[in-house]
C-alpha positions as CSV (number, residue, x, y, z in Angstrom):
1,X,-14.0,5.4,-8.4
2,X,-11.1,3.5,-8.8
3,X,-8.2,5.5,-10.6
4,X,-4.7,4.4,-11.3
5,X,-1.4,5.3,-13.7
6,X,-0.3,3.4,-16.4
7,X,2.5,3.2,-18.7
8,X,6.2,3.0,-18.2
9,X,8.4,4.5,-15.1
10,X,8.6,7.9,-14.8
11,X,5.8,8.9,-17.8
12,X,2.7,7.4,-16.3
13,X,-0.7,8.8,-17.2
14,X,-3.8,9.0,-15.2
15,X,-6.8,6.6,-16.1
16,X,-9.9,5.4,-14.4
17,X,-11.7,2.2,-14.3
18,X,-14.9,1.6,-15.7
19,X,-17.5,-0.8,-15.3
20,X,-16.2,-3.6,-17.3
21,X,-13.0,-3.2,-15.8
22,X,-11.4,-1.2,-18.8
23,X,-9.1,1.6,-18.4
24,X,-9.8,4.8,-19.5
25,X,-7.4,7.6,-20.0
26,X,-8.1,10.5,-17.7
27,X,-4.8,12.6,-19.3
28,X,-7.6,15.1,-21.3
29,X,-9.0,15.8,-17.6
30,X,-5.8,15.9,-15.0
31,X,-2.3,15.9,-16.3
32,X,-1.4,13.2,-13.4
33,X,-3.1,12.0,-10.3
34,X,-1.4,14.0,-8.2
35,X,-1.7,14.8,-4.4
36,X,-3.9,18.0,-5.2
37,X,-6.0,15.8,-7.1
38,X,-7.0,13.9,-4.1
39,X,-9.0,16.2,-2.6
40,X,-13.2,16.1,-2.3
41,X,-13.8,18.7,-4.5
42,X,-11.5,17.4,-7.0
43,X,-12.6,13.8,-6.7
44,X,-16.0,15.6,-7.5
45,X,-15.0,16.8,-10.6
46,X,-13.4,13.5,-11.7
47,X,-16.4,11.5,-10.9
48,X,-18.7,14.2,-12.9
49,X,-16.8,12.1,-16.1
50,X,-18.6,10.0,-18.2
51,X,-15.7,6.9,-18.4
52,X,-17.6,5.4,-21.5
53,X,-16.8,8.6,-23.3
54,X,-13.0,9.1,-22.2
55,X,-10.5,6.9,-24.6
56,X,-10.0,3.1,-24.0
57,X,-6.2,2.3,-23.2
58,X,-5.9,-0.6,-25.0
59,X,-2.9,-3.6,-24.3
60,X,-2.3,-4.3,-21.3
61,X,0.4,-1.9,-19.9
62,X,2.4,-1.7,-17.1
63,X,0.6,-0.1,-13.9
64,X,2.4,2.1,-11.9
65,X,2.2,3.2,-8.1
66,X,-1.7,4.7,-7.8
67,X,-0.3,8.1,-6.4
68,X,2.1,9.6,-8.0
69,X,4.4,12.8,-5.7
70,X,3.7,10.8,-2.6
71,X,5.7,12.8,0.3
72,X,5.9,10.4,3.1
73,X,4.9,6.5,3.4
74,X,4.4,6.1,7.5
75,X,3.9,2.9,8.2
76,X,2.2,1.4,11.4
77,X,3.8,-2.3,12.3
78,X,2.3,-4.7,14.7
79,X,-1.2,-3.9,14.0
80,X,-2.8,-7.4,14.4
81,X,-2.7,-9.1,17.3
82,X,-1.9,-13.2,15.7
83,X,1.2,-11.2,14.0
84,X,2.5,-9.5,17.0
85,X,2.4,-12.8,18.5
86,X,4.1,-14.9,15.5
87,X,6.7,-12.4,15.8
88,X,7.4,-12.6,19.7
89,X,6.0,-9.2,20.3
90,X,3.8,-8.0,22.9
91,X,0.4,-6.5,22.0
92,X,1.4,-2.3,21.3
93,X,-0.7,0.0,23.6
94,X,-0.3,2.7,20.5
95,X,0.3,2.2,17.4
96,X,4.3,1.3,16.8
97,X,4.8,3.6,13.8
98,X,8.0,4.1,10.9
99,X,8.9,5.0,7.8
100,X,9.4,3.9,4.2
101,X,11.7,5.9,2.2
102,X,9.6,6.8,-0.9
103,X,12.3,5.9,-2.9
104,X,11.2,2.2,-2.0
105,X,7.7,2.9,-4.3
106,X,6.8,1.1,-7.3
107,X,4.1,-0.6,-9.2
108,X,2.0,-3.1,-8.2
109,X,3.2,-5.8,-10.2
110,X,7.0,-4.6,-10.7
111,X,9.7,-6.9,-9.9
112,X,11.2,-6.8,-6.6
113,X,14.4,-6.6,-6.3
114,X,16.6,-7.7,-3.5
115,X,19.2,-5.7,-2.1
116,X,22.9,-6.6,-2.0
117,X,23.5,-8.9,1.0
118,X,19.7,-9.7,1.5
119,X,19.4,-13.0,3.7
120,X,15.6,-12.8,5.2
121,X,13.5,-11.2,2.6
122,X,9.5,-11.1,3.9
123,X,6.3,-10.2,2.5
124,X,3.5,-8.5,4.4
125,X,0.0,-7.6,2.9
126,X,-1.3,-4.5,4.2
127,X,-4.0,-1.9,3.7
128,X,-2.8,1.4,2.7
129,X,-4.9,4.3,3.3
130,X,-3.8,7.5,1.2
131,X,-4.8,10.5,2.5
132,X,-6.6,13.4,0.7
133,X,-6.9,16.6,3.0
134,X,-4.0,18.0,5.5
135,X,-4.6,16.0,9.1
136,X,-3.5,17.8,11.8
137,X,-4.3,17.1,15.5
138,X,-7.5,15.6,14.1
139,X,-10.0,13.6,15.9
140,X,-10.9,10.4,16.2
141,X,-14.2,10.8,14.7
142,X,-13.6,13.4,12.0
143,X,-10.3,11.2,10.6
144,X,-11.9,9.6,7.7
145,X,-13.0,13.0,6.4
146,X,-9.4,13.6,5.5
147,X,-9.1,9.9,3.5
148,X,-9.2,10.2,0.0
149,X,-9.1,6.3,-0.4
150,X,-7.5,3.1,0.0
151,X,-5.1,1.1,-2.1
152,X,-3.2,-2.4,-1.0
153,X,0.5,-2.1,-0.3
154,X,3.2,-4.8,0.1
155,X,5.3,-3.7,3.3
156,X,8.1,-5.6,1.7
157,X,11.1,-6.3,4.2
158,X,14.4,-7.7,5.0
159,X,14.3,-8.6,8.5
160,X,18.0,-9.3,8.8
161,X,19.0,-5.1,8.1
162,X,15.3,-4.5,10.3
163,X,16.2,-6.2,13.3
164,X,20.3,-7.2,13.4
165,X,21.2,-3.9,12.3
166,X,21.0,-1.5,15.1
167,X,17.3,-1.5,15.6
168,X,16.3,0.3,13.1
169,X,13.0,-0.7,11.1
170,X,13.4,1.9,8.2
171,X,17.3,0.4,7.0
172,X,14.7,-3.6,6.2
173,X,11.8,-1.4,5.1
174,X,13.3,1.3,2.4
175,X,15.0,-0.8,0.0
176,X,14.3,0.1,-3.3
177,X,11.2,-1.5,-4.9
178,X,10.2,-2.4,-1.2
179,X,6.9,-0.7,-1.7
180,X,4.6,-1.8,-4.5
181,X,1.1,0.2,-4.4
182,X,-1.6,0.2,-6.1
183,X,-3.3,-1.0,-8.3
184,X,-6.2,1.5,-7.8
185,X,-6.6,4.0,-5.5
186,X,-10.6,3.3,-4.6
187,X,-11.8,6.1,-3.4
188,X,-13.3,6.4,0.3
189,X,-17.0,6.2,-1.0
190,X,-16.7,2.7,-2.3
191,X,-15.1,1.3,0.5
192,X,-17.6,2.5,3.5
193,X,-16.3,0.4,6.0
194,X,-12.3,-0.1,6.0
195,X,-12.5,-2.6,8.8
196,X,-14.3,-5.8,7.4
197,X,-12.0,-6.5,4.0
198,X,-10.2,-9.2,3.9
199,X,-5.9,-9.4,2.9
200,X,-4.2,-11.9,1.2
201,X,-1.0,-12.7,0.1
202,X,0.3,-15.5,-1.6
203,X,3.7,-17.0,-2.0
204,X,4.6,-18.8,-5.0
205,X,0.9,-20.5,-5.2
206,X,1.1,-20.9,-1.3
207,X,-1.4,-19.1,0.5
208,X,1.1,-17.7,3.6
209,X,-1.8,-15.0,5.0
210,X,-5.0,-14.4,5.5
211,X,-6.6,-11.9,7.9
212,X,-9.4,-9.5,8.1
213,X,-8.7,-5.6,9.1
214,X,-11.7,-6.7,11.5
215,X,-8.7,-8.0,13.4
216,X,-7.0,-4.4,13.7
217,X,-5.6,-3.5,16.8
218,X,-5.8,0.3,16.0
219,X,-8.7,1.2,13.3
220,X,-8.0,3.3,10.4
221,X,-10.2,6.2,12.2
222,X,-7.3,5.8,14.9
223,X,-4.6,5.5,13.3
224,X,-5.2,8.8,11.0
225,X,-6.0,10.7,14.5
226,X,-2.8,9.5,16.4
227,X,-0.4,10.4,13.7
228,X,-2.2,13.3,13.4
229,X,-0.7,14.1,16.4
230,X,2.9,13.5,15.9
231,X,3.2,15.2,12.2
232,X,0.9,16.8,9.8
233,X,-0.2,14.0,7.6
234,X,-0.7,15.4,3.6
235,X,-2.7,14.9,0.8
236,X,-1.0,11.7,-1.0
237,X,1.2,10.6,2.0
238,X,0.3,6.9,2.2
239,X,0.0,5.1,5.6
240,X,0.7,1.1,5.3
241,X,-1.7,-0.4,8.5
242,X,-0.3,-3.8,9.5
243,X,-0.2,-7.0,8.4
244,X,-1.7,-10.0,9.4
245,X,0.2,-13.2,10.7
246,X,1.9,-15.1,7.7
247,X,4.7,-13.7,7.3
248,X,8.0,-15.8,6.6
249,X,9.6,-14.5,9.6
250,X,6.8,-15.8,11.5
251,X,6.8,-19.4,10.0
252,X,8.4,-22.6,11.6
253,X,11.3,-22.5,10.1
254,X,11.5,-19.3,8.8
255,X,10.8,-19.1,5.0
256,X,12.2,-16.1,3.6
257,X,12.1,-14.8,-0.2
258,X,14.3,-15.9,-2.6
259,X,15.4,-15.2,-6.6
260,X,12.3,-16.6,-8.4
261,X,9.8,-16.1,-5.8
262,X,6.6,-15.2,-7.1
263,X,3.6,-12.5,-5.0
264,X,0.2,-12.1,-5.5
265,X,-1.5,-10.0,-2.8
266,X,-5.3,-9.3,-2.4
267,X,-7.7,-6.7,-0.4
268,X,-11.0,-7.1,-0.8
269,X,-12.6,-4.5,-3.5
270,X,-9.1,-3.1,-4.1
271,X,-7.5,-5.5,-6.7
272,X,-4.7,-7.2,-7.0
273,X,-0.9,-7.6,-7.5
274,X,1.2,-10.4,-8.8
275,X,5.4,-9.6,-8.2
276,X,8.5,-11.3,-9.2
277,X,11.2,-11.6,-6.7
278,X,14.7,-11.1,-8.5
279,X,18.2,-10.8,-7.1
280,X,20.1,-8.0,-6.8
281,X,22.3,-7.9,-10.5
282,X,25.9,-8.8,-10.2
């Protein structure tokens, strides 16, 4: 399945996506598509729906993030090797993990917006994986059992507050609309291997990456155990993977976002998003 939420900020509505790539309103079924909604057994009941016979949302609304309630965004940087080298870092021996603040979340084709005193805003493609049963100190081998899905996320950044700023990654990762999502959240059935889609993101018309999660340092079976290990990972809490290289930070020069900048990000099977960069209002 792949299910989303549409309509303006802060009174989304659940839908699904049917064959022909129409949405249909899931609001009779689930009041929201909520982290308890992400479970198997509710997932079941969703897919026991008959979309041709649920309304047809017609227009084109806004999308919002796929998950709504998320509790934590835990992100996992320098998770392809040609990246880690465009950005002068050495290969990780475990995954180099932060956090988003989830105040950063928005829809997948919102503006974004950025913040006062921005000087080196980046974008980086990424494969979110959202999580749909409580991980804790889970294996290796059972840690897809406990994914719900997978959506794509743009690990937006400002890589002057990342890495000029004290060290901190979360101070160039939390900004507000730092974290579009969506625009579906396809569930785990329809994506049986998470480590052979491709990522793109463009750059007003400028393809800037393209990579393969083939080309993951850790896997998403990995990743989901080691965090696992570290902090009990909930239904909804989204995990960002990596990006591949691209990024502006990594270009010669550097070529960082500016006010009229345009995104449009792909992952194979998941969609799309399109984003217009805007500057913080006076």
């Amino acid at each position: 399945m792949k299910l989303l939420r549409y309509g303006p900020v802060g009174k989304e509505k659940p839908g699904v996506l049917d064959s022909g790539g129409n949405i249909r309103d899931l609001s009779g079924a689930i009041a929201d598509l909520t982290p308890d909604q992400l479970s198997p057994a509710a997932l079941d009941k969703l897919r026991k729906l008959d979309p041709g016979k649920l309304p047809r949302v017609t227009g084109e609304p806004r999308i919002g993030a796929c998950v709504a309630a998320v509790s934590k965004l835990v992100c996992i940087g320098l998770n392809y090797t040609d990246h880690a080298n465009e950005t002068n870092n050495p290969i990780p021996k475990e995954p180099v993990v932060f956090m988003k603040a989830i105040s950063s979340i928005v829809g997948p084709n919102d503006d974004v917006v950025l913040p006062k005193g921005a000087t080196k805003g980046d974008w980086e493609v990424e494969l979110g994986i959202v999580i749909g049963t409580k991980a804790q100190y889970v294996s290796e081998s059972d840690a897809l059992k406990h994914v719900a899905g997978y959506c794509i996320v743009n690990d937006v950044s400002e890589r002057a507050f990342q890495m000029e700023r004290g060290g901190q990654w979360t101070k160039g990762k939390s900004c507000d609309t730092f974290a579009p999502i969506g625009p579906w959240l396809v569930t785990a059935d329809e994506v049986p291997d998470p480590q052979v889609l491709d990522v793109m993101c463009e750059v007003s018309g400028v393809v800037m990456q393209k990579g393969t999660t083939k080309n993951m340092i850790f896997t998403v079976a990995q990743i989901v155990s080691y965090l696992s290990q570290f902090m009990t990972l909930m239904p909804g809490d989204i995990i960002p993977t990596g990006t591949p290289a691209g990024v502006g930070l990594g270009k010669k020069p550097p070529r960082f976002l500016k006010p009229g900048d345009t995104m449009r990000l792909t992952v194979t099977g998941l969609g799309e998003q399109r984003q217009k960069v805007l500057g913080y209002p006076a």
